[in-house]
Predicted model as a PDB file, atoms N, CA, C, CB and O in Angstrom, pLDDT in the B-factor column:
MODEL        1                                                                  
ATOM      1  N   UNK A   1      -1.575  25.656   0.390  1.00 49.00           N  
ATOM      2  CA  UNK A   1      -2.153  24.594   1.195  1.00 49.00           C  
ATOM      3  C   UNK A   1      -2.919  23.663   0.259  1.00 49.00           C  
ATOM      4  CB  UNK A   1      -3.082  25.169   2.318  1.00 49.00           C  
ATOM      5  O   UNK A   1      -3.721  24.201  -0.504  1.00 49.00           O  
ATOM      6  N   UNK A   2      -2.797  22.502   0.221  1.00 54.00           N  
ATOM      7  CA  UNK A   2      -3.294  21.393  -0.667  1.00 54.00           C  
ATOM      8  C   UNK A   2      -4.780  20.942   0.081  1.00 54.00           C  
ATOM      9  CB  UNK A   2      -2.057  20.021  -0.746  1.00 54.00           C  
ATOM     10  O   UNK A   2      -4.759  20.794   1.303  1.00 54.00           O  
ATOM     11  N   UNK A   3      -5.762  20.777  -0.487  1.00 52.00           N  
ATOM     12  CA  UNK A   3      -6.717  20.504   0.275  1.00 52.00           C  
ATOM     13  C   UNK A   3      -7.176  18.788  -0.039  1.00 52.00           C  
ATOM     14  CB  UNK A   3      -7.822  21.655  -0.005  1.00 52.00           C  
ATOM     15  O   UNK A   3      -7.363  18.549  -1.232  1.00 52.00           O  
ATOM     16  N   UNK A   4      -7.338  17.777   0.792  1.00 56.00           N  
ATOM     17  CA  UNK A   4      -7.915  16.629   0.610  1.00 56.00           C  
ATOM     18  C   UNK A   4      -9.070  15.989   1.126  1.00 56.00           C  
ATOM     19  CB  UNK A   4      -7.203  16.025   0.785  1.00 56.00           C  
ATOM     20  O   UNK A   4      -9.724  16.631   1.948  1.00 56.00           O  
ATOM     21  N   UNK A   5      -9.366  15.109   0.883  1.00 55.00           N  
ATOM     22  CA  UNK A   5     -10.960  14.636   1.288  1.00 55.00           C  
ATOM     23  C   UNK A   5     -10.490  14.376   2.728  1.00 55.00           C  
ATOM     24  CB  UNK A   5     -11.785  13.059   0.369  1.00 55.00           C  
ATOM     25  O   UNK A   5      -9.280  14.600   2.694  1.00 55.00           O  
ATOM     26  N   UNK A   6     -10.885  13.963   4.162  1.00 55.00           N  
ATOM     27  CA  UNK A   6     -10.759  13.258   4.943  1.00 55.00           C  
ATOM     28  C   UNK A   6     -10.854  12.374   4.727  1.00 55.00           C  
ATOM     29  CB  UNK A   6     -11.127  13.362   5.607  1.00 55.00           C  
ATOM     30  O   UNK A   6      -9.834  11.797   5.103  1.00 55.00           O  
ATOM     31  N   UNK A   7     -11.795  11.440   4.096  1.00 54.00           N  
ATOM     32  CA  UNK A   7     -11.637  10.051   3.993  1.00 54.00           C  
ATOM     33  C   UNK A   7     -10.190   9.366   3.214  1.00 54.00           C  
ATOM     34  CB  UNK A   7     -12.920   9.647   3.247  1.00 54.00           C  
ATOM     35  O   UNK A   7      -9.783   8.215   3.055  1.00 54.00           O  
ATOM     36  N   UNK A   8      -9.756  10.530   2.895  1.00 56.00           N  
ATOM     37  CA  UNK A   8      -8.100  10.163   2.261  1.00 56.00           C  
ATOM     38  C   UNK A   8      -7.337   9.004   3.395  1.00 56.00           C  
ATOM     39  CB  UNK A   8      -6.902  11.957   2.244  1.00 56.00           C  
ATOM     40  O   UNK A   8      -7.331   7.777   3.504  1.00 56.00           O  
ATOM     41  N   UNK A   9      -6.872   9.875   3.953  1.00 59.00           N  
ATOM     42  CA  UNK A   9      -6.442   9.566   5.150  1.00 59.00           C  
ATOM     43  C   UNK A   9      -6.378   8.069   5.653  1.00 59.00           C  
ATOM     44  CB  UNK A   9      -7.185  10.283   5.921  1.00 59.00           C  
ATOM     45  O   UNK A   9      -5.477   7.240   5.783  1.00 59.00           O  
ATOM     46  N   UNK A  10      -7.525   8.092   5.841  1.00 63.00           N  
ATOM     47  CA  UNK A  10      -8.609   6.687   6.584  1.00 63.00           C  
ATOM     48  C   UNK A  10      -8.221   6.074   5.625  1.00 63.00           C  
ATOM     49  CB  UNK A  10     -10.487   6.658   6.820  1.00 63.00           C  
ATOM     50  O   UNK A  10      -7.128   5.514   5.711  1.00 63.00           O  
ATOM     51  N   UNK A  11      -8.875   5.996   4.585  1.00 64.00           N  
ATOM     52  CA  UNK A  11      -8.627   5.107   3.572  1.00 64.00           C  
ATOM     53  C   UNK A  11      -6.904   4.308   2.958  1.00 64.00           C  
ATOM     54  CB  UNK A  11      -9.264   5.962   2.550  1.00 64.00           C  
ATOM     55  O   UNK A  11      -6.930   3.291   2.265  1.00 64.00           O  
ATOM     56  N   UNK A  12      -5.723   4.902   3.317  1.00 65.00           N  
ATOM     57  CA  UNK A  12      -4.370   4.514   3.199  1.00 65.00           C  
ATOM     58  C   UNK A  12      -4.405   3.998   4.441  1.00 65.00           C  
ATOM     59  CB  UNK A  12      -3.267   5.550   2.874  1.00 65.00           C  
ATOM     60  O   UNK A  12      -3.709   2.989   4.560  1.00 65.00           O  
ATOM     61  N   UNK A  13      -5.008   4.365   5.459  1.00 63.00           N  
ATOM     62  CA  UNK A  13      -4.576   4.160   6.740  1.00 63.00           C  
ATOM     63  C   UNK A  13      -4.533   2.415   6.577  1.00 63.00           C  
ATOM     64  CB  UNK A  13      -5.676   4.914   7.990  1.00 63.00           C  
ATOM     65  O   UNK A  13      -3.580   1.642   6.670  1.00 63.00           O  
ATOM     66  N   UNK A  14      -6.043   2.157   6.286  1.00 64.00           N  
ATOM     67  CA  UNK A  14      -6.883   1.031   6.357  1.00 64.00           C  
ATOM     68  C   UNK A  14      -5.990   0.098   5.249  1.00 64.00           C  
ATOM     69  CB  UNK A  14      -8.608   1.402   5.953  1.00 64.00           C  
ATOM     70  O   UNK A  14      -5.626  -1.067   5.413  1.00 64.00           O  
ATOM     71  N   UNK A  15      -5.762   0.938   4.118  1.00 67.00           N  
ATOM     72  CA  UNK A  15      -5.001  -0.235   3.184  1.00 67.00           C  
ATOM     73  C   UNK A  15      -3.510  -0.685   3.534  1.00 67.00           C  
ATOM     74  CB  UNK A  15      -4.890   0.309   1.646  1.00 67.00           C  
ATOM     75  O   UNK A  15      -2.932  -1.708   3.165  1.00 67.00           O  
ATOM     76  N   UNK A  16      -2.984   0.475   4.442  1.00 73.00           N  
ATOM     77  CA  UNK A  16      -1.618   0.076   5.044  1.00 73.00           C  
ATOM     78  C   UNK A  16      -1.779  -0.766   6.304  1.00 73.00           C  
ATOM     79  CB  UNK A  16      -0.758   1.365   5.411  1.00 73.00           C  
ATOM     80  O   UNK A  16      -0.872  -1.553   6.574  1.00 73.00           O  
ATOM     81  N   UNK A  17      -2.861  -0.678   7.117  1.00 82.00           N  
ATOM     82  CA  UNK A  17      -2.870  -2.147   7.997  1.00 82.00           C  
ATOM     83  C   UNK A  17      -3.306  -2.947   7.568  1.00 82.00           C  
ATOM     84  CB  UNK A  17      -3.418  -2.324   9.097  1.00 82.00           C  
ATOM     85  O   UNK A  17      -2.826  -3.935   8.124  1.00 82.00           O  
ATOM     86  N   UNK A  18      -4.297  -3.363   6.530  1.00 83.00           N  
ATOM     87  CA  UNK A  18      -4.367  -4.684   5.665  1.00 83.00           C  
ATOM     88  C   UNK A  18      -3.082  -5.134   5.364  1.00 83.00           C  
ATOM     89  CB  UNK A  18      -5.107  -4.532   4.329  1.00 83.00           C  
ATOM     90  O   UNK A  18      -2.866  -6.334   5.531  1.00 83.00           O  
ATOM     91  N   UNK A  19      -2.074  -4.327   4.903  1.00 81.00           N  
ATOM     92  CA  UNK A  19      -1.268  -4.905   3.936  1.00 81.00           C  
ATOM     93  C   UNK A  19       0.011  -5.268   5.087  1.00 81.00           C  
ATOM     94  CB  UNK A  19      -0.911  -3.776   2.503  1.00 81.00           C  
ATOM     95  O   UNK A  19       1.040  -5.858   4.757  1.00 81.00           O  
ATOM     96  N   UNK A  20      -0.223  -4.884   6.207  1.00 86.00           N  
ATOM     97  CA  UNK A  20       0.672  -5.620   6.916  1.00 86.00           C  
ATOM     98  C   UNK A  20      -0.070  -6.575   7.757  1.00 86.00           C  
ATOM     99  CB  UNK A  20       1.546  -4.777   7.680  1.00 86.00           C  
ATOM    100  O   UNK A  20       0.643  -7.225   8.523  1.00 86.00           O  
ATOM    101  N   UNK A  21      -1.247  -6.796   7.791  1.00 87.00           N  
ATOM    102  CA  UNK A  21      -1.702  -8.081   8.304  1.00 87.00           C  
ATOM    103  C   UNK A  21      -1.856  -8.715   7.313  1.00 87.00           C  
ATOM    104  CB  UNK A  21      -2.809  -8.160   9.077  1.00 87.00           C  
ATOM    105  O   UNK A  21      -2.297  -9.600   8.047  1.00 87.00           O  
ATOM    106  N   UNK A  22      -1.929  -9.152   6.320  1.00 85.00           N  
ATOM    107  CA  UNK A  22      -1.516  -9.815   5.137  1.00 85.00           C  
ATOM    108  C   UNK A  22       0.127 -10.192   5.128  1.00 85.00           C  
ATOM    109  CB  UNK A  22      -1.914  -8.857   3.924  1.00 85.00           C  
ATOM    110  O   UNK A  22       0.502 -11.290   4.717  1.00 85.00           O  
ATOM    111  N   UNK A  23       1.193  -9.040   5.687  1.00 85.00           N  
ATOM    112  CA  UNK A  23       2.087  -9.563   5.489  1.00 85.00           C  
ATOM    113  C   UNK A  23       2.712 -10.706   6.835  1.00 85.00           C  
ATOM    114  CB  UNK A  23       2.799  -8.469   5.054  1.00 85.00           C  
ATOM    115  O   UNK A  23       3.652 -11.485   6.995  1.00 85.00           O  
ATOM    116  N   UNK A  24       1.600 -10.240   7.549  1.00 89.00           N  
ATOM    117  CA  UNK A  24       1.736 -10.949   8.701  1.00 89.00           C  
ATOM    118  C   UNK A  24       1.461 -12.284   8.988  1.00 89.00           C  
ATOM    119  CB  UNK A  24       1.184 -10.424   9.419  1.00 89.00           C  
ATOM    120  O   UNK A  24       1.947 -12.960   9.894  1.00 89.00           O  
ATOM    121  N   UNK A  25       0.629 -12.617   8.133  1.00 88.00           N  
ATOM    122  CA  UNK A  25       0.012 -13.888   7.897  1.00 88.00           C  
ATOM    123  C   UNK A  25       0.671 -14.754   7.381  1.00 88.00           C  
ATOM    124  CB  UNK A  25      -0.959 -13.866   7.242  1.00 88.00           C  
ATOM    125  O   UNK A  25       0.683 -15.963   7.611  1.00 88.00           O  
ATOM    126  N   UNK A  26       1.602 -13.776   6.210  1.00 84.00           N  
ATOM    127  CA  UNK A  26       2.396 -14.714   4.756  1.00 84.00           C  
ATOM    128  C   UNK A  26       3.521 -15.595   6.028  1.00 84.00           C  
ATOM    129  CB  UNK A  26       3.679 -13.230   3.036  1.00 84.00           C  
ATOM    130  O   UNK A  26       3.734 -16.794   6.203  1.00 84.00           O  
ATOM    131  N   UNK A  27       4.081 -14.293   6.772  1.00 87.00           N  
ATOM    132  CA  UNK A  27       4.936 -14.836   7.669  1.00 87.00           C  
ATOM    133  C   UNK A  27       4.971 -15.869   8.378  1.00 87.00           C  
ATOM    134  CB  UNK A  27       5.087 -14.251   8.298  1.00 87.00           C  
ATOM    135  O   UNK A  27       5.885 -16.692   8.417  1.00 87.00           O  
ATOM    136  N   UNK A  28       3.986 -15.877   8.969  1.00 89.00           N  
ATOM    137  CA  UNK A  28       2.726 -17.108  10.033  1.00 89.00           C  
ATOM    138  C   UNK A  28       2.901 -18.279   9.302  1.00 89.00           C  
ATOM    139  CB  UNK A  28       0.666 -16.747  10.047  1.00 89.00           C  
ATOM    140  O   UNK A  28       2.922 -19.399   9.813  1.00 89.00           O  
ATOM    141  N   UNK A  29       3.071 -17.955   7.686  1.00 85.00           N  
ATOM    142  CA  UNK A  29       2.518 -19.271   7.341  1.00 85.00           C  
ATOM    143  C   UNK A  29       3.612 -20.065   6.924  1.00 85.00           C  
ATOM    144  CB  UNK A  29       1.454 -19.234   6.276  1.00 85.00           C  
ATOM    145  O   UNK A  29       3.588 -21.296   6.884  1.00 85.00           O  
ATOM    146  N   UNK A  30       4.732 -19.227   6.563  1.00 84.00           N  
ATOM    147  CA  UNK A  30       6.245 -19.675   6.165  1.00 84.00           C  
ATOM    148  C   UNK A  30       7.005 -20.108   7.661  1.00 84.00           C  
ATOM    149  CB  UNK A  30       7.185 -18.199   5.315  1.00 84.00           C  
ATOM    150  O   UNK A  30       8.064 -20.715   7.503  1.00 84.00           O  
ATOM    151  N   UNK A  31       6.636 -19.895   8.916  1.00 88.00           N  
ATOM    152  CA  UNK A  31       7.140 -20.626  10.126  1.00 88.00           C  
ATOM    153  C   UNK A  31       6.396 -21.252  10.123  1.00 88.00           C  
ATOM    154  CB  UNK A  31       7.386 -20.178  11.315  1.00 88.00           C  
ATOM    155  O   UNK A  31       7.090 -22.197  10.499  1.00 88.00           O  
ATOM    156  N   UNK A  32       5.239 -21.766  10.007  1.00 90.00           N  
ATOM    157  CA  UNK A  32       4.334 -22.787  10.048  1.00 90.00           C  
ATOM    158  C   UNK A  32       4.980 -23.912   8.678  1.00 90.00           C  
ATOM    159  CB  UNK A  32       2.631 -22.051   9.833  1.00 90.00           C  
ATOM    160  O   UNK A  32       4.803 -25.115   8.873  1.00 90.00           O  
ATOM    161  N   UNK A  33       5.544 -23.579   7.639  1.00 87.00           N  
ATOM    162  CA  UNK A  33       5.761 -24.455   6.913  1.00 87.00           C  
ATOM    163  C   UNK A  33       5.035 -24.806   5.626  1.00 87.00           C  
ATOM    164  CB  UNK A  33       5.768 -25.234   7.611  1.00 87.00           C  
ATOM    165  O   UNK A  33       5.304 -25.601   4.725  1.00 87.00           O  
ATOM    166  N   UNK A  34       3.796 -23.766   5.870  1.00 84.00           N  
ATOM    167  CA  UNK A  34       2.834 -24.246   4.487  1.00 84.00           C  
ATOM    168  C   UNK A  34       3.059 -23.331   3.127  1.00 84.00           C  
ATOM    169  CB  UNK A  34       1.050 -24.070   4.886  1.00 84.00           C  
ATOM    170  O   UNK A  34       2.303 -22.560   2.537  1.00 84.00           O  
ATOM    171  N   UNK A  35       4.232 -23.689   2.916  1.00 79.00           N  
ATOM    172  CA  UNK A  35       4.938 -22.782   1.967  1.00 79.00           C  
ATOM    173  C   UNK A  35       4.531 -23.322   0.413  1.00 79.00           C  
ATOM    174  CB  UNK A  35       6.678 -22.839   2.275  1.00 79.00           C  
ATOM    175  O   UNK A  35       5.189 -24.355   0.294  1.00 79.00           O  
ATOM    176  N   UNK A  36       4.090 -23.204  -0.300  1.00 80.00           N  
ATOM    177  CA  UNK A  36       3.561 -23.466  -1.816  1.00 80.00           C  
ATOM    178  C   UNK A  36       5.014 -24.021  -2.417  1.00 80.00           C  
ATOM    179  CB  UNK A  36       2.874 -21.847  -2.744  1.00 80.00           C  
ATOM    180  O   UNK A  36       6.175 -23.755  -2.109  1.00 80.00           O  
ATOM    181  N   UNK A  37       4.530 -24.760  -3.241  1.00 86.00           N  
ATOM    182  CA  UNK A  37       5.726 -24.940  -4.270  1.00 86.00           C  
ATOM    183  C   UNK A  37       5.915 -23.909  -5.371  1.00 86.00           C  
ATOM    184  CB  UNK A  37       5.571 -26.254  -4.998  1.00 86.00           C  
ATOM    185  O   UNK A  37       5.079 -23.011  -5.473  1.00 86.00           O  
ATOM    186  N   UNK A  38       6.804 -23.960  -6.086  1.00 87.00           N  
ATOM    187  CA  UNK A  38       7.647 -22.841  -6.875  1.00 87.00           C  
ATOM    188  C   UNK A  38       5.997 -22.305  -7.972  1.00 87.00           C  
ATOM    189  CB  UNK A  38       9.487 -23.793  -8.069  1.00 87.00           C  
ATOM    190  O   UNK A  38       5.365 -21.258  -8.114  1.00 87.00           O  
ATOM    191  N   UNK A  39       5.909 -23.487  -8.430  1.00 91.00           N  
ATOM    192  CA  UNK A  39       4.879 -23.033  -9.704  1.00 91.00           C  
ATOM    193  C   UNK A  39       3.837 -22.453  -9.457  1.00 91.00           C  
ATOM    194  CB  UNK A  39       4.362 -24.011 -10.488  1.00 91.00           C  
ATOM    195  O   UNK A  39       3.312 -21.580 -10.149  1.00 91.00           O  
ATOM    196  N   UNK A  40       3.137 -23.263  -7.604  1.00 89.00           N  
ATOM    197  CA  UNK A  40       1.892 -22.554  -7.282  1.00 89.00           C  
ATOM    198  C   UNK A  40       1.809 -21.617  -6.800  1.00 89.00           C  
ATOM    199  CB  UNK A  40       1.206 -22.994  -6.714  1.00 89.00           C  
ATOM    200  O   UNK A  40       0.826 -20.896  -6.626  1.00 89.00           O  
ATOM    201  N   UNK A  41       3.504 -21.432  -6.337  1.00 86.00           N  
ATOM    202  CA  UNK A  41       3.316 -19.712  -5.282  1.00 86.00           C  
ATOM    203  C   UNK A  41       3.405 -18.628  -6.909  1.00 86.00           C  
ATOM    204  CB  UNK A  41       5.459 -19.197  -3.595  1.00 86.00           C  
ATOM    205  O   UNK A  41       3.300 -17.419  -6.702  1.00 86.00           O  
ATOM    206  N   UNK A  42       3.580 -19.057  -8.350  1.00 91.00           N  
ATOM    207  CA  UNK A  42       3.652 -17.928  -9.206  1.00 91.00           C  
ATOM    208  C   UNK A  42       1.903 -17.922  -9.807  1.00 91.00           C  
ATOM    209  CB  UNK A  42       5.032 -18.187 -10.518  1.00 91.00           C  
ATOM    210  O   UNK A  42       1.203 -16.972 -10.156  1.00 91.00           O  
ATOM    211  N   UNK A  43       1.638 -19.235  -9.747  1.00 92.00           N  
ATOM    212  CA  UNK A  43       0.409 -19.018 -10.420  1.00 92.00           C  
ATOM    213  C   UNK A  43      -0.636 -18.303  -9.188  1.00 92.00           C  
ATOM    214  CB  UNK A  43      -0.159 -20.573 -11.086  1.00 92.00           C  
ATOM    215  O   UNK A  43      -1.329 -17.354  -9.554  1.00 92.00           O  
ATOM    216  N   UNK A  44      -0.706 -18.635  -8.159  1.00 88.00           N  
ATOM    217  CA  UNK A  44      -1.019 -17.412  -7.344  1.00 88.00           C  
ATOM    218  C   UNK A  44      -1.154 -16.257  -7.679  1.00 88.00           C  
ATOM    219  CB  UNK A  44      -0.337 -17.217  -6.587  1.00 88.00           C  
ATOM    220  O   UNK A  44      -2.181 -15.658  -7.998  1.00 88.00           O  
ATOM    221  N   UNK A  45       0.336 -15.762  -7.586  1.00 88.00           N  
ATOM    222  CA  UNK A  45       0.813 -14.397  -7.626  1.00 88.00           C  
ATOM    223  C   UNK A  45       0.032 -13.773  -9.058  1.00 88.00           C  
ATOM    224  CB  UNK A  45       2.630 -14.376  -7.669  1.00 88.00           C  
ATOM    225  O   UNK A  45      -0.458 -12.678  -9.336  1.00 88.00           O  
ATOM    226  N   UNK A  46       0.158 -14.783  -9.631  1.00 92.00           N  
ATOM    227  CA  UNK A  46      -0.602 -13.873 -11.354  1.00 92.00           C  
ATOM    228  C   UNK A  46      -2.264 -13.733 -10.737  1.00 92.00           C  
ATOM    229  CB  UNK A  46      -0.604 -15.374 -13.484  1.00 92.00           C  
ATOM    230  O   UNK A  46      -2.964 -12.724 -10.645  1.00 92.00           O  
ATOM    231  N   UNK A  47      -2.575 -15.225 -10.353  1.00 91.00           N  
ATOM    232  CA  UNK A  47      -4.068 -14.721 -10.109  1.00 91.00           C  
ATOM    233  C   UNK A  47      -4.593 -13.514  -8.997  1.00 91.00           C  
ATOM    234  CB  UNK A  47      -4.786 -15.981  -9.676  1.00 91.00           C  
ATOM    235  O   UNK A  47      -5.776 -13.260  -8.770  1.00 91.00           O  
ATOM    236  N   UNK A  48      -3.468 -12.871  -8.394  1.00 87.00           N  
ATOM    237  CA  UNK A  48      -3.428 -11.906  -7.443  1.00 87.00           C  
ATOM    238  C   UNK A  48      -3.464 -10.734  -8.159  1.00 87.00           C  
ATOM    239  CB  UNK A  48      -2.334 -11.989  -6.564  1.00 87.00           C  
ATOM    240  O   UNK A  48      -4.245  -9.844  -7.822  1.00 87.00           O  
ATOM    241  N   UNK A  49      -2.769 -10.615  -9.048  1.00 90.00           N  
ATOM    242  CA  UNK A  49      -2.415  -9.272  -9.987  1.00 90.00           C  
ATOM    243  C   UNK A  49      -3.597  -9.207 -10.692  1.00 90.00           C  
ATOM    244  CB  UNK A  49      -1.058  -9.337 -11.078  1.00 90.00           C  
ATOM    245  O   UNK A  49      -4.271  -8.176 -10.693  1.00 90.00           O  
ATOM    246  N   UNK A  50      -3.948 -10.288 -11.344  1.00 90.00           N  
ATOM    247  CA  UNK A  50      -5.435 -10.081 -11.965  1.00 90.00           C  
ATOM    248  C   UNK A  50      -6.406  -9.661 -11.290  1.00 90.00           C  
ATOM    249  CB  UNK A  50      -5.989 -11.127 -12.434  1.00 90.00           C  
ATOM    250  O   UNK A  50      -7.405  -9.291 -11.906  1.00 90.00           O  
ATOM    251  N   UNK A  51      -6.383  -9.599  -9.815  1.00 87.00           N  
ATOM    252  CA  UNK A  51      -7.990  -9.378  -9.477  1.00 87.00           C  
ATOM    253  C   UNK A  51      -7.420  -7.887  -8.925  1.00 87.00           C  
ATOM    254  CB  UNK A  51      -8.989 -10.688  -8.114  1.00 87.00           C  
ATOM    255  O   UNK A  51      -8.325  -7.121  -8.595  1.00 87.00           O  
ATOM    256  N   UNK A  52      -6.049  -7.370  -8.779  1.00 84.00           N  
ATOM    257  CA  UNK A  52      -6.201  -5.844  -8.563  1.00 84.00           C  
ATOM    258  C   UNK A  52      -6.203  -5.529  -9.552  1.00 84.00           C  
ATOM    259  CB  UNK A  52      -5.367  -5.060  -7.880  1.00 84.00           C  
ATOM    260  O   UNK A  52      -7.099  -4.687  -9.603  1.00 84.00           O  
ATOM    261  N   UNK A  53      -5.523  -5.684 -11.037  1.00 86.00           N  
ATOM    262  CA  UNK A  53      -5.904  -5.040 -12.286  1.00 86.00           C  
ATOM    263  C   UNK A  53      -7.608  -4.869 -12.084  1.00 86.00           C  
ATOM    264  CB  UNK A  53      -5.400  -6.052 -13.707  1.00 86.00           C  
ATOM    265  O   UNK A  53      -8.221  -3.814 -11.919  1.00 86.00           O  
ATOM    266  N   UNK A  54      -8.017  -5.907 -12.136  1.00 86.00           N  
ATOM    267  CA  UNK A  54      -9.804  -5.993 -12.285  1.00 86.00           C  
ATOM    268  C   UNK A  54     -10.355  -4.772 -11.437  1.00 86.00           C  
ATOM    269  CB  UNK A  54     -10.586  -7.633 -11.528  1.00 86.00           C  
ATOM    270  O   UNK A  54     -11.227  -4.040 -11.904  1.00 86.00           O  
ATOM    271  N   UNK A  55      -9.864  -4.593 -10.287  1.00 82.00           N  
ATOM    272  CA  UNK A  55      -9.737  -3.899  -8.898  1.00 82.00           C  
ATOM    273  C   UNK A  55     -10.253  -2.454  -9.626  1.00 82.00           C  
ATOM    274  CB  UNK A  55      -7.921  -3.922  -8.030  1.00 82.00           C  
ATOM    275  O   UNK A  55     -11.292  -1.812  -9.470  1.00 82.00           O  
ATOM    276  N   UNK A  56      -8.827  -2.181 -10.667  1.00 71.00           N  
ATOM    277  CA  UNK A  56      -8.755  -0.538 -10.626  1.00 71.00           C  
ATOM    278  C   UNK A  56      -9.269  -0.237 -11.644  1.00 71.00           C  
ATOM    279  CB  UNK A  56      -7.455   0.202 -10.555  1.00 71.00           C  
ATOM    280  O   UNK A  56      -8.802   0.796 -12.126  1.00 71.00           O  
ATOM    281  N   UNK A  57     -10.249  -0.818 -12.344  1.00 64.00           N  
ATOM    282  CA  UNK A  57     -11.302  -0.288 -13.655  1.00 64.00           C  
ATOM    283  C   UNK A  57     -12.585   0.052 -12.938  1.00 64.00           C  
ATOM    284  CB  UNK A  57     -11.687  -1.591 -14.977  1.00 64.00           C  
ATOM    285  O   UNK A  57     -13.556   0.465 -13.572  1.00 64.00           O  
TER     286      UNK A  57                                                      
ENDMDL                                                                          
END                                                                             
């Protein structure tokens, strides 16, 4: 039997409905039309990766 914290749990729970209301939004916003252009949806994406790198130190 593997034993884990309870707050395990909770805690994926919480990051797996963020991450689909986030994906829910992206959606929202691509029928809405406010779709970034090519360069800004990458420079985004890098400044996104940087702040979870930053995230996991």
């Amino acid at each position: 039997m593997k034993l884990t914290s309870p707050n395990t749990t909770d805690n994926n729970l919480f990051k797996d409905t963020y991450l689909f209301q986030m994906l829910d939004s992206g959606i929202c916003d691509m029928e809405a039309g406010k779709e970034l252009p090519l360069a800004d949806a990458f420079q985004k994406i890098s400044e996104l990766r940087e702040c979870r790198r930053n995230a996991r130190l």
